[in-house]
N, C-alpha and C positions, 0 to 999 in steps of 0.2 A: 511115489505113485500118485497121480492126481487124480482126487474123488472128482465122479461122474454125479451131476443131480438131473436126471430127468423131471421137466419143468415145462411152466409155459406163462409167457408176462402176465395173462389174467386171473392167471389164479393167487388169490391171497394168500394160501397156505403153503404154496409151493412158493411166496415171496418170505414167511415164516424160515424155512430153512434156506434159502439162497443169501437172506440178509444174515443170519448167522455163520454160514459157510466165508461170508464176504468179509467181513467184522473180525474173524477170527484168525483171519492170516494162512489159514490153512489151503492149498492147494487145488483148488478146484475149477470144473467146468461146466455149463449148463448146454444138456441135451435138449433139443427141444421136440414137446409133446404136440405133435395136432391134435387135439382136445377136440374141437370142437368140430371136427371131420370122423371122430370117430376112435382116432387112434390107439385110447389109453382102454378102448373094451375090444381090439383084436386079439386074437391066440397067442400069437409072439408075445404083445405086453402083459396079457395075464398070464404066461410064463415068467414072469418077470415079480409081475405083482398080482397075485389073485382075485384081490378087491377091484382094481379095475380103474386106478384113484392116482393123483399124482398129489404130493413129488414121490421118485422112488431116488437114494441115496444107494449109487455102489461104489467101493473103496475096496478094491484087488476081491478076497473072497467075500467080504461082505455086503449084502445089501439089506436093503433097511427101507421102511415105508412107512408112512405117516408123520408128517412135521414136528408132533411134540418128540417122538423115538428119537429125528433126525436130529434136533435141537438136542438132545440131551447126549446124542453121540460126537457131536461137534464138541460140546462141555467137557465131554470126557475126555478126547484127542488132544484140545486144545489148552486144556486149564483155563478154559474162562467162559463166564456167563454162566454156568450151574449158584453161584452164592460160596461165599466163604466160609461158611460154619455148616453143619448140619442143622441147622435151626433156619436157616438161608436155602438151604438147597430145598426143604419141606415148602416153607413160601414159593420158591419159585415155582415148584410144580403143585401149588394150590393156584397161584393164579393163573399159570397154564392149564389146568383144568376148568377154571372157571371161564377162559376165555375161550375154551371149544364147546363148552356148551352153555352157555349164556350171549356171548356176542358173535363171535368170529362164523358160528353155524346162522344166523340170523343174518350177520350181513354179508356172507356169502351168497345165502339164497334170496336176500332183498336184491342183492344186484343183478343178480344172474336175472330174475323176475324185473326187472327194470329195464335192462340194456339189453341183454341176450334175445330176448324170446321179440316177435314180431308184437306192435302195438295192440292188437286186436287180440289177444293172446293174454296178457297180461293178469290177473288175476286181482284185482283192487283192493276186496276182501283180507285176502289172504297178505299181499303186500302191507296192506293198514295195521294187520297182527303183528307180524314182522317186524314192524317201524314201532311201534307200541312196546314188543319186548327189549328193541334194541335200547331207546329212550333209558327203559330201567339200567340198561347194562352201562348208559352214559354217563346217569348218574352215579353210579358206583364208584364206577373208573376214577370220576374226575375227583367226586370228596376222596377216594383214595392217595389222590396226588396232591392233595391240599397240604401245601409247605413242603413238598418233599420233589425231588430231580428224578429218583426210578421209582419203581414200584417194588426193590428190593434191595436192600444195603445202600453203597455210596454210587455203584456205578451199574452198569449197564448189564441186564441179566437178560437171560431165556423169557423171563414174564415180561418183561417190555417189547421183546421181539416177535413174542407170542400176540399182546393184547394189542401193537399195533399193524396186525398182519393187512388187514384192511381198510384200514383209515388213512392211509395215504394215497389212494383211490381216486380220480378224479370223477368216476360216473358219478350221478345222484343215486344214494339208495338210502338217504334219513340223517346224515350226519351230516350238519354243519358247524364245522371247526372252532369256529370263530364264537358259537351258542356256548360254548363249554372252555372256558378261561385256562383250566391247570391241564387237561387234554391238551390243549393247542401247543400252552409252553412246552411240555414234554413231550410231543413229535417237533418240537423244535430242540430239547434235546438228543432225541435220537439222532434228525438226518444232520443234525451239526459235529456227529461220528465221523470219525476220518475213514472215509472207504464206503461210507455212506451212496447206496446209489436208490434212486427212483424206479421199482420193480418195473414198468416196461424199460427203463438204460440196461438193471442187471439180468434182467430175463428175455429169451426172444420172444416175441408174438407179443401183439395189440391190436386192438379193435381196429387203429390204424392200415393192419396188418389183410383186415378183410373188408374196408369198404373200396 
């Protein structure tokens, strides 16, 4: 049966689980959300998913909501990307928590406050905060990766697919790739993954999409 991912290409965290759906070999197709018309807070969808939130993850009777859940349900179907030891599986979902509320919630809403919203609209302030926390989380990231190819064991886990859910992003919203040396290598080892695609190739919808 082929898992359903309700999705939409601008969203990072619905790129979170599409790139491990994708990576994994397992089955699937991406539904897509008009987000940004409304769609994911009608009745029908939150029949679906209460919160209101994309992605939503269904596979015959199950479904399943929020990236990290979807990630770890992929891990378990699939045998791969949770870490090889229980001393592995604990990191990965350390640095998958670290990357939901330390970066990925930061430059989520840097971007959305940068590209989305009309010029006049924008909030400088509050952007500058945003950009300011993300900075620390860049730091982390990259002395993280100092000498090392993932951020967990030898190959490619849920915490790499987690912490780069948004950095592959083309808007401006405070990361420049090239400012941060072991970050860039290692989004060069992720999309150098066979199956690897660019979240608007593997998701429908782009900014393209509405001007």
């Amino acid at each position: 049966m082929t898992i359903t991912l309700h999705c939409f290409g601008e969203s990072g965290n619905a790129y979170k689980a599409a790139l491990a759906l994708e990576l994994s070999g397992l089955d699937w197709t991406p539904a897509y959300v008009d987000f940004f018309s409304g769609a994911a807070r009608s009745p029908e969808y939150r029949e679906m998913n209460v919160m209101g939130e994309v992605p939503v993850l269904q596979d015959g009777d199950v479904t399943l909501t929020q990236s990290g859940v979807i990630q770890m349900y992929v891990a378990e179907k699939s045998g791969k990307f949770g870490g090889t030891t229980p001393e592995e599986a604990r990191e990965v979902m350390r640095w998958m928590f670290w990357d939901n509320h330390k970066m990925s919630s930061q430059a989520g809403t840097a971007r959305f406050l940068m590209n989305f919203l009309p010029e006049d609209k924008r909030p400088k302030e509050v952007i500058g905060f945003l950009q300011g926390r993300l900075k620390a989380a860049y730091i982390t990231l990259n002395a993280a990766l100092e000498g090392r190819d993932w951020l967990v064991g030898d190959s490619i886990t849920n915490a790499d697919m987690s912490c780069c859910g948004y950095l592959f992003y083309p808007e401006p919203f405070g990361f420049d790739r090239a400012a941060w040396p072991n970050i860039d290598r290692w989004l060069s080892n992720i999309s150098a993954q066979p199956g690897w695609k660019h979240p608007y190739d593997l998701m429908p919808g782009s900014p393209a999409d509405r001007t």
